[in-house]
N, CA and C of each residue as an Amber inpcrd file, in Angstrom:
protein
   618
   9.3180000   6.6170000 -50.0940000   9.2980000   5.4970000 -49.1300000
   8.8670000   6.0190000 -47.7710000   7.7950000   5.6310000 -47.2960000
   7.0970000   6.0870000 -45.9730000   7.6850000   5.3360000 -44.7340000
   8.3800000   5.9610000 -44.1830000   9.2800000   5.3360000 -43.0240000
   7.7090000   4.5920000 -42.0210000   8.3690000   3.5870000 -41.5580000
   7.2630000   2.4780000 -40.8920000   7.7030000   2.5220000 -39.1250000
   6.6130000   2.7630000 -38.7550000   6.5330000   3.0880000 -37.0440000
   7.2410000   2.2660000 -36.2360000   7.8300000   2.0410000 -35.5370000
   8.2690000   1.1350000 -34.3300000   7.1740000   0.3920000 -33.5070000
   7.6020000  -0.7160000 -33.3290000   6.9290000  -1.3370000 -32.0410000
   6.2720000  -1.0890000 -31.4540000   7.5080000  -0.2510000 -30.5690000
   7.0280000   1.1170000 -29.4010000   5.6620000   2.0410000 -29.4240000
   6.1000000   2.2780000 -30.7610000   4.8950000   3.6300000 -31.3240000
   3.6830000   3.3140000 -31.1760000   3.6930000   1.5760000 -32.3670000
   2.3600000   1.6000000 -32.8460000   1.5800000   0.8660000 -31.4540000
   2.3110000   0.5060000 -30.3480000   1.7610000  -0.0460000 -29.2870000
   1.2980000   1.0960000 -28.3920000   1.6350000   2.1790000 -28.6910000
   1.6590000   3.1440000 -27.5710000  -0.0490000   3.9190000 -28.1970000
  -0.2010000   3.8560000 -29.4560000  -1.1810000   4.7740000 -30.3000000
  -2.1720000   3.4880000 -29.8270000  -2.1270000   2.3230000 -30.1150000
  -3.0950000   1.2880000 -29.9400000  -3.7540000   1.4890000 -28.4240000
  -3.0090000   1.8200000 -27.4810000  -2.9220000   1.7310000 -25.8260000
  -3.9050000   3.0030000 -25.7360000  -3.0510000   3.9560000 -26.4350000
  -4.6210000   5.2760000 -26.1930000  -5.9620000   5.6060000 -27.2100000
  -5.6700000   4.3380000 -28.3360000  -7.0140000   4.3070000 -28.7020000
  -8.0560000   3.5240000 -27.8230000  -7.3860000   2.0900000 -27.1980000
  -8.3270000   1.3930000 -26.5980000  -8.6190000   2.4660000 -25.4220000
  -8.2740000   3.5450000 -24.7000000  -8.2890000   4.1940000 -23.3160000
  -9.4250000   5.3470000 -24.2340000  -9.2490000   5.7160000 -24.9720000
 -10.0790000   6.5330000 -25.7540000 -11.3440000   5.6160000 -25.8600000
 -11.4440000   4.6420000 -26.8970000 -12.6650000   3.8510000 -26.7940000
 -13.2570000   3.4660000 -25.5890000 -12.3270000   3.1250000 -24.3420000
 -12.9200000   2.5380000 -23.3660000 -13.6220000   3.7830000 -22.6350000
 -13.3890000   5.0210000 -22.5500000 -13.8350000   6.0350000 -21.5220000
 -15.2930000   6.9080000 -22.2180000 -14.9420000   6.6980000 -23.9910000
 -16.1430000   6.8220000 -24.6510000 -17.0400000   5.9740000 -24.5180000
 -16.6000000   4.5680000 -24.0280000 -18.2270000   3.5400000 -23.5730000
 -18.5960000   4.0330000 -22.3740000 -17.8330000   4.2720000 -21.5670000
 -18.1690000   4.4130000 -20.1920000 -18.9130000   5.8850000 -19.8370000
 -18.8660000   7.0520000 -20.7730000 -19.5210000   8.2850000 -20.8130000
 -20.7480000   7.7780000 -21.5560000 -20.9600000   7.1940000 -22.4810000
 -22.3750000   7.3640000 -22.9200000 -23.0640000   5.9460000 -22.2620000
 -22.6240000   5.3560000 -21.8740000 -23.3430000   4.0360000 -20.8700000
 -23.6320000   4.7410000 -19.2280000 -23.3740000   5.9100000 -18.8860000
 -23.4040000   6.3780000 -17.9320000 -25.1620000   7.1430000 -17.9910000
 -26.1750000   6.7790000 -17.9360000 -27.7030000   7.7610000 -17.3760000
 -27.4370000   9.1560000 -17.3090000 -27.3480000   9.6380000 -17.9040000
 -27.5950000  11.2010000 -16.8650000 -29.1850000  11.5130000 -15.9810000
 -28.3570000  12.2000000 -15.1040000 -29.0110000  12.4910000 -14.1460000
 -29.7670000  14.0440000 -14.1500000 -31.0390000  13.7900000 -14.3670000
 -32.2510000  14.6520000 -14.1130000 -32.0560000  15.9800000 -13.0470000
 -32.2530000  16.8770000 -13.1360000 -31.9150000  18.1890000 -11.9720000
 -33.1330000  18.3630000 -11.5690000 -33.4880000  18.3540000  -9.8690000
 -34.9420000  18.5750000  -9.5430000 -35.8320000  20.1560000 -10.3000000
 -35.2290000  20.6010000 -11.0550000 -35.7530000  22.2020000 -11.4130000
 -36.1690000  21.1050000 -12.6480000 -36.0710000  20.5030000 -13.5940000
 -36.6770000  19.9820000 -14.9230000 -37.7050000  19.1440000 -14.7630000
 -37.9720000  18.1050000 -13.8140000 -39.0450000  17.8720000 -13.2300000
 -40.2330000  17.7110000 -12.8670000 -41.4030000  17.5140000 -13.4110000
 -42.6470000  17.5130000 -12.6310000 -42.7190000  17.5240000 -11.4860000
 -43.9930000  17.8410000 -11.1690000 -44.3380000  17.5060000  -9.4790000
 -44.5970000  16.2200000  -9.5040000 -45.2310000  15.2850000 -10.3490000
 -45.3700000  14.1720000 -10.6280000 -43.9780000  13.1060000  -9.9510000
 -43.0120000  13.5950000 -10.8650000 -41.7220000  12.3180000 -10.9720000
 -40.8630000  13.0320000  -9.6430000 -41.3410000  14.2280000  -9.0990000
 -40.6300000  14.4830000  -7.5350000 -41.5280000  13.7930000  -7.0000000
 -42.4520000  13.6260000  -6.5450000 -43.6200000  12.9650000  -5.5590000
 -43.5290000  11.4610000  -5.8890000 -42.6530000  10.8910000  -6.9100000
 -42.2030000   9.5890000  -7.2840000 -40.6680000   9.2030000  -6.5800000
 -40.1280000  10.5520000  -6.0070000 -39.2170000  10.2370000  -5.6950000
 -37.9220000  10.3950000  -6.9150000 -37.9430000  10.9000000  -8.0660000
 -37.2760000  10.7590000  -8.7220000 -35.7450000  12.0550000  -8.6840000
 -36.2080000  13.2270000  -7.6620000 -35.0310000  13.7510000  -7.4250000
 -34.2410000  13.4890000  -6.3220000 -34.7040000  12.1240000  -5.7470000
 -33.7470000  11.3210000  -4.8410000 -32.4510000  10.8970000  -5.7660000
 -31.2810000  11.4120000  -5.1980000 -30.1850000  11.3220000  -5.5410000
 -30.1220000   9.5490000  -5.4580000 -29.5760000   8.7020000  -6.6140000
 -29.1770000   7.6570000  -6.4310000 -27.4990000   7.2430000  -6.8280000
 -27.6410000   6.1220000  -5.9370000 -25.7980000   5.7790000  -6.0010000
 -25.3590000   5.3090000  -7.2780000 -24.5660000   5.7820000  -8.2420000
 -24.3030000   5.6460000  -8.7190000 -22.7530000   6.0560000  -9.6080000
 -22.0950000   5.4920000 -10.3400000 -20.2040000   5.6650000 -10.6600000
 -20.6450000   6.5240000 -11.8540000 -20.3150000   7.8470000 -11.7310000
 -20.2130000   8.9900000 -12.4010000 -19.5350000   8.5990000 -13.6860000
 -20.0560000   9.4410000 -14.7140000 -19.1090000   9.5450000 -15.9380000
 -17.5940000  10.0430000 -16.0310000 -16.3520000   9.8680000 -16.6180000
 -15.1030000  10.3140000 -16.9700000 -15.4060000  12.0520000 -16.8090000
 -16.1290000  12.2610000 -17.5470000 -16.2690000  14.2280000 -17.5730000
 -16.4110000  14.5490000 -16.3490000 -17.1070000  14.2890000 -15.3690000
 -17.7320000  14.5190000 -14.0900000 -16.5040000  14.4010000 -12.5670000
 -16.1140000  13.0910000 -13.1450000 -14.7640000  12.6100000 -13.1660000
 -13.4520000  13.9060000 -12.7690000 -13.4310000  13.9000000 -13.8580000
 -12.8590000  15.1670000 -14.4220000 -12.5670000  16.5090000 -13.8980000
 -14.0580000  17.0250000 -14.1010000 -14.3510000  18.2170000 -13.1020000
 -13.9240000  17.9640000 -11.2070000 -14.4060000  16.8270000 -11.3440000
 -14.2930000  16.9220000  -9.6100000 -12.8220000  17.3600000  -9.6460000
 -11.8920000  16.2970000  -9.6840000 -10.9840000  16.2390000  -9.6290000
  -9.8190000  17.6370000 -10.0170000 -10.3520000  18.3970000 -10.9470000
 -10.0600000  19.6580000 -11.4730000 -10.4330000  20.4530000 -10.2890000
 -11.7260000  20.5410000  -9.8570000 -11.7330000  21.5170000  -8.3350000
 -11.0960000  21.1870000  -7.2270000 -10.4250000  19.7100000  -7.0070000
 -10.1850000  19.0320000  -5.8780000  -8.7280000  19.9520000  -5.7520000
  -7.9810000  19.8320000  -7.2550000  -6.5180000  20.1140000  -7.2430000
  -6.3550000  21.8110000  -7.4640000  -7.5800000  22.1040000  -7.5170000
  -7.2470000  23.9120000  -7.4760000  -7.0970000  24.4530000  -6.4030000
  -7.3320000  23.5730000  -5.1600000  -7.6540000  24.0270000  -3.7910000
  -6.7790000  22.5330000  -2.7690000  -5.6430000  22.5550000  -3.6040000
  -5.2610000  21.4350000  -2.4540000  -4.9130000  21.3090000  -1.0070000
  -5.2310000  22.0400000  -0.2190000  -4.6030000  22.6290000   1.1540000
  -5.9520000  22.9420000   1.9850000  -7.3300000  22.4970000   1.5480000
  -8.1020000  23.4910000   2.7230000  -8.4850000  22.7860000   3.4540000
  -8.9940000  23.1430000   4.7510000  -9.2850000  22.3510000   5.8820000
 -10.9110000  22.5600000   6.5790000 -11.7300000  22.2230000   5.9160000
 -12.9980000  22.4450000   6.5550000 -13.4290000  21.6440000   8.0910000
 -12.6300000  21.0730000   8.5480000 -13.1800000  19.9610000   9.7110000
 -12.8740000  19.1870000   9.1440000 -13.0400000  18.0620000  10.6730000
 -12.4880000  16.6180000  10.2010000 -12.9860000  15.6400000   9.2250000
 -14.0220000  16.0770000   8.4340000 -14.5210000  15.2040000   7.3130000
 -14.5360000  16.0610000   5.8590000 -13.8980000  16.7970000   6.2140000
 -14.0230000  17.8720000   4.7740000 -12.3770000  18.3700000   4.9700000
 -11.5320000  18.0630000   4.5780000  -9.8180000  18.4190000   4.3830000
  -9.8030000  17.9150000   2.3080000  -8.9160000  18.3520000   2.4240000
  -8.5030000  18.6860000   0.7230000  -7.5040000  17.5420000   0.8420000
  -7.7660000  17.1240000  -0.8130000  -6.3850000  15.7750000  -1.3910000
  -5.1790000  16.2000000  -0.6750000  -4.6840000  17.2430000  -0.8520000
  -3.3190000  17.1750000  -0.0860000  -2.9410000  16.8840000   1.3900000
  -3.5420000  17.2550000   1.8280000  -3.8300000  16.8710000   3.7220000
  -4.1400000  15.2570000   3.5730000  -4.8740000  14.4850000   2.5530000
  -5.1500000  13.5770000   3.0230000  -3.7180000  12.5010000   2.6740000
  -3.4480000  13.0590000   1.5030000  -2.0870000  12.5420000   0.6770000
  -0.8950000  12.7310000   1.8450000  -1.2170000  13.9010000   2.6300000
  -0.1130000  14.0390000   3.6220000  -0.1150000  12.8980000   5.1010000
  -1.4840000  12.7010000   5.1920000  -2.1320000  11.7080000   6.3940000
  -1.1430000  10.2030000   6.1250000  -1.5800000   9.8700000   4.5040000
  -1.4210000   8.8770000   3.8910000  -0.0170000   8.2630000   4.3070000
   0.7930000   9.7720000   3.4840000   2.3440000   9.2940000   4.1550000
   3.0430000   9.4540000   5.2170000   2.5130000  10.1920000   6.0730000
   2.9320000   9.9340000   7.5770000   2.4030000   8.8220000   8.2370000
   1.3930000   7.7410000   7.8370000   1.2250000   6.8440000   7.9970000
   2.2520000   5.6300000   7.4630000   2.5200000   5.7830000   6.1080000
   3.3370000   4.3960000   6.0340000   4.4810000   4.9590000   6.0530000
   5.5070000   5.5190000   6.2560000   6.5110000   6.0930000   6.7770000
   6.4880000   5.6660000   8.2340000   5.4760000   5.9330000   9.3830000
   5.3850000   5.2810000  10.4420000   5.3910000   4.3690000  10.8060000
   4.2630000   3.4540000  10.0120000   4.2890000   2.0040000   9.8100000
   5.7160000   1.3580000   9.1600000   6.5640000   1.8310000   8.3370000
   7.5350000   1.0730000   7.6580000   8.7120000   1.2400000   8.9830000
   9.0950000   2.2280000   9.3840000  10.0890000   2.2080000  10.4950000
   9.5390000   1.5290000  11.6910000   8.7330000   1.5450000  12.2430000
   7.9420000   0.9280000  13.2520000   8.1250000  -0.7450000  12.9530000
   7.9850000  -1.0230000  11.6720000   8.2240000  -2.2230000  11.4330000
   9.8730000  -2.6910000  11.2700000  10.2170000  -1.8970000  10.5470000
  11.9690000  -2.0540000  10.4550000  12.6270000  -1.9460000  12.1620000
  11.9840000  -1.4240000  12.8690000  12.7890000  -1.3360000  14.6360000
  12.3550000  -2.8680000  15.1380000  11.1530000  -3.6920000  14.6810000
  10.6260000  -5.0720000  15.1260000  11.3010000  -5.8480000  14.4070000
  11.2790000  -5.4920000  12.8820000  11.9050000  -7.0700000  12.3720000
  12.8700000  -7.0580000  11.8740000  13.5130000  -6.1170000  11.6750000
  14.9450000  -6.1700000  11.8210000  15.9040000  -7.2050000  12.5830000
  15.4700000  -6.7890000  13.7620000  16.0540000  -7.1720000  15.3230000
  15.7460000  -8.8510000  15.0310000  14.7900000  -8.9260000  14.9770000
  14.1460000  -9.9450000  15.0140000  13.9320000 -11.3010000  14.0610000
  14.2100000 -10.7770000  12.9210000  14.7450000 -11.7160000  11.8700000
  16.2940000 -11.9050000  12.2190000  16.9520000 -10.7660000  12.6040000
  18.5110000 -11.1070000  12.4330000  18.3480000 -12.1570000  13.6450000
  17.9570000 -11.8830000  15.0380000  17.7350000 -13.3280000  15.5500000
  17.8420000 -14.7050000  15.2010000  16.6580000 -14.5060000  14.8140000
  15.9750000 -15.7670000  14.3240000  16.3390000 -16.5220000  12.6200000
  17.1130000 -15.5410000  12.1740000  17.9260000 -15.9740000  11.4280000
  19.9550000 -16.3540000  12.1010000  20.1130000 -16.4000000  13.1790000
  21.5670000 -16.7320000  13.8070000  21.1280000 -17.5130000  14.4680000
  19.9940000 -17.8770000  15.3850000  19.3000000 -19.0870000  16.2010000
  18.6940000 -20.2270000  15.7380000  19.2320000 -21.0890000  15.8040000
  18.5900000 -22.3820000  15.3040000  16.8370000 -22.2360000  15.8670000
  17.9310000 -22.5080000  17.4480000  16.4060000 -22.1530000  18.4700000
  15.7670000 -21.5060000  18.5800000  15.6290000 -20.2060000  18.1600000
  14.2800000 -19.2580000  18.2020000  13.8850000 -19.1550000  16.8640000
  14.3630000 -19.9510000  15.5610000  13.7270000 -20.3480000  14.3380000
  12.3980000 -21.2050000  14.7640000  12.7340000 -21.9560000  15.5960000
  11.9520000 -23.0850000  15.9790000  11.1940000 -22.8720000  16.8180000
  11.4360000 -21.6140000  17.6250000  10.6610000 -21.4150000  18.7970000
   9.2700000 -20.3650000  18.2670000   9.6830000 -19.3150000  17.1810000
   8.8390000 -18.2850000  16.2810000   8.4450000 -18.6070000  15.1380000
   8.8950000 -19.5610000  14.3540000   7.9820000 -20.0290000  13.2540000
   7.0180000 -20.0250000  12.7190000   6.7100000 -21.2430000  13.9550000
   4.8800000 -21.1910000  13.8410000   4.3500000 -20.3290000  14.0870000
   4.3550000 -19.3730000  14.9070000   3.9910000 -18.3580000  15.1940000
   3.5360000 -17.3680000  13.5410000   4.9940000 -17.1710000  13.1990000
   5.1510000 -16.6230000  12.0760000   4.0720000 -16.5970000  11.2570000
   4.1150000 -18.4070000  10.5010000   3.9680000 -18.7550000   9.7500000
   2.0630000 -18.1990000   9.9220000   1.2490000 -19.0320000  11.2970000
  -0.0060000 -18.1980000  11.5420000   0.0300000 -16.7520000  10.9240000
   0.5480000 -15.9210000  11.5370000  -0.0340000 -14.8880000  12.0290000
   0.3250000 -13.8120000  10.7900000   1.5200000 -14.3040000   9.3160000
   1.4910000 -14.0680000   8.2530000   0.2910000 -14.6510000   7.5760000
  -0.3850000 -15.0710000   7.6930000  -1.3310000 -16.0280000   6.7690000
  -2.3120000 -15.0780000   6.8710000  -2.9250000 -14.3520000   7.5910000
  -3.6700000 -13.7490000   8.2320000  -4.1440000 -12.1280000   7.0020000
  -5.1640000 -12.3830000   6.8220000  -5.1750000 -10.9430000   5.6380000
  -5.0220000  -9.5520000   6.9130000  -4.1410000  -8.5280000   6.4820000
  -4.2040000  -7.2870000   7.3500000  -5.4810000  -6.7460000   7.4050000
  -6.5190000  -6.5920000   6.5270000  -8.1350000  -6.0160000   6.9920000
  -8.5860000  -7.0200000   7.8620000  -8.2490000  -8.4510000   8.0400000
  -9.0900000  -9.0090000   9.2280000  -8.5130000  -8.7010000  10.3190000
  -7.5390000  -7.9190000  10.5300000  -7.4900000  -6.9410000  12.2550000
  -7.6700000  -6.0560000  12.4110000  -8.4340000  -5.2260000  11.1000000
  -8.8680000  -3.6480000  11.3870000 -10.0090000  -3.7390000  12.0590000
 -11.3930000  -4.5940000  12.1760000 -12.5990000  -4.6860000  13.2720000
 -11.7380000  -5.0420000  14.7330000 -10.9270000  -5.9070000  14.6700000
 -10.1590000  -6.3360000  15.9860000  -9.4670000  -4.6890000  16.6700000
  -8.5420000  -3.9800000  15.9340000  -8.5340000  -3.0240000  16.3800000
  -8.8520000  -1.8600000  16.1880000  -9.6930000  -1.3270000  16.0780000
 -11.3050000  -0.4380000  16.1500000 -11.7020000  -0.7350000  17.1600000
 -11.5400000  -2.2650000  17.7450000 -12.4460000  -2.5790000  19.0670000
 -11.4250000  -2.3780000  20.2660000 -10.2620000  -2.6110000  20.3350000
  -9.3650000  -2.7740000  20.7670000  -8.3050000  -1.0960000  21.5760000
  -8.6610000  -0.6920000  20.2920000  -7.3910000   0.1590000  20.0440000
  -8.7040000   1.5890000  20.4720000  -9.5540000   1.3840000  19.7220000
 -10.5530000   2.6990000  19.8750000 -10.3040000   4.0920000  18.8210000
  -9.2870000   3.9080000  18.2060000  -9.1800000   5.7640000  17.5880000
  -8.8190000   5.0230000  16.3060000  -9.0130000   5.7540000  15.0400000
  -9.6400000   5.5000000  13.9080000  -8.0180000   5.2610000  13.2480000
  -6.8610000   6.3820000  13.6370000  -6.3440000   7.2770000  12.9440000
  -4.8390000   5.9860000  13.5840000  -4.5100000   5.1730000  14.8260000
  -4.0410000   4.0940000  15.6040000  -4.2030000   3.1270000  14.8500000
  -5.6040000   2.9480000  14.9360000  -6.0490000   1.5850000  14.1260000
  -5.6280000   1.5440000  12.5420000  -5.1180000   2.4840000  11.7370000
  -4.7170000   2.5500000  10.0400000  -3.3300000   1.9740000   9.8740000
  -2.8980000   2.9070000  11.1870000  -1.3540000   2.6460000  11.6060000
  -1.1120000   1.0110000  11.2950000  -1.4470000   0.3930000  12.8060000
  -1.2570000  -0.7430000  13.0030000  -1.7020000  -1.5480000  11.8610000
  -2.9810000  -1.5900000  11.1720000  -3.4610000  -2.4440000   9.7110000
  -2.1090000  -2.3960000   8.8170000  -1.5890000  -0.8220000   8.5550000
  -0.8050000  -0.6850000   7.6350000   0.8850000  -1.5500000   8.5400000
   0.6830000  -1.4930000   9.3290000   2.2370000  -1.9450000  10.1440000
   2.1350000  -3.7100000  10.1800000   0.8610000  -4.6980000  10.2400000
   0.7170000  -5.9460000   9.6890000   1.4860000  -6.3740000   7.9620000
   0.6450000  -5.4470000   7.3290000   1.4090000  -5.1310000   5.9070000
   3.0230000  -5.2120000   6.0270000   3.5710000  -4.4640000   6.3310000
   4.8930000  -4.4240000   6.3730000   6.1620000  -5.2760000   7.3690000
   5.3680000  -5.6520000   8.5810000   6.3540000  -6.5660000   9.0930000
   6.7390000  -7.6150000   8.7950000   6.1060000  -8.4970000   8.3290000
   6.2660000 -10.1310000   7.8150000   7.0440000 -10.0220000   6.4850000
   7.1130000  -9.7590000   5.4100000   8.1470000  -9.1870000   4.6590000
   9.5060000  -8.9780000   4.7800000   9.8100000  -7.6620000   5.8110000
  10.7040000  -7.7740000   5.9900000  11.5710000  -8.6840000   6.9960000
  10.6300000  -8.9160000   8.0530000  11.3770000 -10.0160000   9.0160000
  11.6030000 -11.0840000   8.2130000  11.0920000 -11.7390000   7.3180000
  11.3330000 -13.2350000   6.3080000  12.7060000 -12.7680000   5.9990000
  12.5010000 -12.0820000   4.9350000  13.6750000 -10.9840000   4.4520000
  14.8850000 -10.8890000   5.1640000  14.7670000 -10.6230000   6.3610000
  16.0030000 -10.9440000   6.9500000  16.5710000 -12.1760000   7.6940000
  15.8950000 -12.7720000   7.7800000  15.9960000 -13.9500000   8.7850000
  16.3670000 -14.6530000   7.7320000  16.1020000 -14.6840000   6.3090000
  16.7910000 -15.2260000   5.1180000  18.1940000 -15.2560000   4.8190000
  17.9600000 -13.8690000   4.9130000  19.4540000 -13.0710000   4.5810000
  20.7280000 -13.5240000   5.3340000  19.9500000 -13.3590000   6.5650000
  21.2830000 -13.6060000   7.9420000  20.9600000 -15.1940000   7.5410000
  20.4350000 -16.3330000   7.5700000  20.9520000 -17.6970000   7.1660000
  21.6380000 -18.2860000   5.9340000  21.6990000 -16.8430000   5.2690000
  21.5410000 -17.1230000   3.0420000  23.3260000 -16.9460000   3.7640000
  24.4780000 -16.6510000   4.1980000  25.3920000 -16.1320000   4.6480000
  26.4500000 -17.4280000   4.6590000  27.0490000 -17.2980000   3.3800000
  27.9950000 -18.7060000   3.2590000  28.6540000 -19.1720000   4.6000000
  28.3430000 -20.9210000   5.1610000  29.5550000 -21.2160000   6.3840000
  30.8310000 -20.9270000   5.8810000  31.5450000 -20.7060000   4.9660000
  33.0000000 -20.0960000   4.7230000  33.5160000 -19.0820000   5.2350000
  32.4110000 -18.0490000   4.9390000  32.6540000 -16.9160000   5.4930000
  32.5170000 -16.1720000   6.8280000  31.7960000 -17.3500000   7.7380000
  31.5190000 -17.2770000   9.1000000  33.0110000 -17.8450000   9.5260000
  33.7410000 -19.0620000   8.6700000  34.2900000 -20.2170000   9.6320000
  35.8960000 -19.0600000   9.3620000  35.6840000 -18.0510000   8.1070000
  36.9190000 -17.1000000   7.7350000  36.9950000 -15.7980000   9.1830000
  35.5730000 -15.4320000   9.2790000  35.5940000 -14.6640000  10.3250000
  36.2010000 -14.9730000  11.8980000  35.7500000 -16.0770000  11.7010000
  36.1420000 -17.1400000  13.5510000  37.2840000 -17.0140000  13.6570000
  38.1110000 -17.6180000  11.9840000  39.7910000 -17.7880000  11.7850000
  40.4460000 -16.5310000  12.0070000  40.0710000 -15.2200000  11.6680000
  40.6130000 -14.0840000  11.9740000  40.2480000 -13.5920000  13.0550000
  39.4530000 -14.5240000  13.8040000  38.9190000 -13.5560000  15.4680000
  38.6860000 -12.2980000  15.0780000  37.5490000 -12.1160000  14.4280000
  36.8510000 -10.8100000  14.4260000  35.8210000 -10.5120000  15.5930000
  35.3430000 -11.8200000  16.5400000  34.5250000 -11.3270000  17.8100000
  33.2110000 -11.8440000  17.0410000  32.2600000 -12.1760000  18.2070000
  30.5890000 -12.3900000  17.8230000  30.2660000 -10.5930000  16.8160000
  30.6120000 -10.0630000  17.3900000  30.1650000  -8.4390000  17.3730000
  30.2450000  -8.3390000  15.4830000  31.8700000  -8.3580000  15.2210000
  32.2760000  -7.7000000  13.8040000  31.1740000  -9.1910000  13.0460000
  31.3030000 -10.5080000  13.2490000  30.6200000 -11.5450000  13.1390000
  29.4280000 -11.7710000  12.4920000  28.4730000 -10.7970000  12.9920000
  27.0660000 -10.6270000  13.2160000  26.7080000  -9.3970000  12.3470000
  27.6390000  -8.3770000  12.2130000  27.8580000  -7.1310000  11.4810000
  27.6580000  -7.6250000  10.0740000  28.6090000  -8.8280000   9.7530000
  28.6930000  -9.1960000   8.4500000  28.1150000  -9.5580000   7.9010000
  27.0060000 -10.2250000   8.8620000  26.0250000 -11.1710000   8.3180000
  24.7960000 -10.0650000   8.3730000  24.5250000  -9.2210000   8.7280000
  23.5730000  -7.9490000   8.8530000  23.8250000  -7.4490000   7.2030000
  25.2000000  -6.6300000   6.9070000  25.3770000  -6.3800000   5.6960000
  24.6840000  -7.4120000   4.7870000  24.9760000  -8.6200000   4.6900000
  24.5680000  -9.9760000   3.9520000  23.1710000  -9.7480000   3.5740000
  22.6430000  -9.3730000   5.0600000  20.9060000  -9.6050000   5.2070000
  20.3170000  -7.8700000   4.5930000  21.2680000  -7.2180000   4.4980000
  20.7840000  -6.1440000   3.6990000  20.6050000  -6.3840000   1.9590000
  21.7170000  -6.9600000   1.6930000  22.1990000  -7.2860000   0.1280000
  20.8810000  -7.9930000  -0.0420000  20.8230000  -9.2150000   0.5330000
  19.5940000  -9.6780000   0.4090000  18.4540000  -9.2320000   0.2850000
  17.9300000  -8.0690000   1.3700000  16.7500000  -7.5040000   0.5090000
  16.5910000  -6.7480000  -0.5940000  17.9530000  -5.8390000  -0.8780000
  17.7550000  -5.2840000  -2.1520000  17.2850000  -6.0280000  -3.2110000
């Protein structure tokens, strides 16, 4: 009796045959490319060892990527740095951008989530200026801002504020009246008050 595969299995063998089939279309649908030494003078004077643009094969693929990670650390100038430097750029960027945003909307949802009136007063605002895709202010600041490395920041810091300010301004209103009208009854102060409803607005984003 030939024990019969799982679910799991036979979905997992299916998943890397289609990744197998798919990377075998994509290597032999790929041209190779001619080396100016094989050549005539003919098909050079045609222009034919003009490099053209084109999405490399999986093997090629491959290789790059194999030299990229043997040498992850080098620094040739500012347009030639290695995957790791750039991987490092990457996350000192949204690490920047995510706290940068958590010091704005934090504050600022918990507001506007305890204020009737500055619900009403930031809204619209909101509601604009979320609607808004984050690449349509990267030409705005490029022009604005001037430095390449400012301007990623801020694109990536659009991304992340509106999120969490919703997020909290939710949170701090999601905050049963029971448990406000229990706090009042024990005179815990605006202070312990506001604390509680912060915790609330944390639970909430998890």
């Amino acid at each position: 009796m030939t024990p019969t595969l799982t679910l799991g299995i036979r979905a997992l063998i299916l998943s890397l045959a289609l990744l197998v089939a798919g990377l075998g279309v994509w290597e032999l649908a790929t041209p190779s490319v001619k080396l100016a030494a094989e050549m005539t003078e003919y098909g050079k004077l045609m222009g034919g060892a003009d490099q053209e643009a084109r999405v490399p094969p999986p093997s090629a693929i491959i290789k790059r990527a194999v030299e990229e990670l043997s040498q992850p650390f080098y620094d040739n100038g500012p347009n030639n740095k290695s995957i790791g430097i750039q991987v490092g750029y990457s996350f000192y960027r949204v690490l920047a951008d995510y706290f940068l945003a958590a010091l704005i909307a934090i504050p600022a949802g918990f507001l506007i989530g305890m204020s009737p009136l500055a619900y009403r007063v930031l809204d619209p605002f909101i509601q604009i200026l979320r609607s808004i895709s984050p690449l349509a202010w990267m030409p705005l600041a490029l022009f604005i801002i001037k430095d390449s490395q400012a301007s990623a920041i801020f694109v990536i810091f659009t991304y992340s504020i509106w999120p969490m300010l919703i997020n909290t301004a939710f949170g701090v209103t999601g905050v049963r009246k029971d448990w406000v009208n229990v706090a009042r009854t024990h005179e815990l102060g605006q202070l312990r008050t506001a604390f509680s409803r912060l915790q609330h607005a944390v639970q909430y984003q998890e």
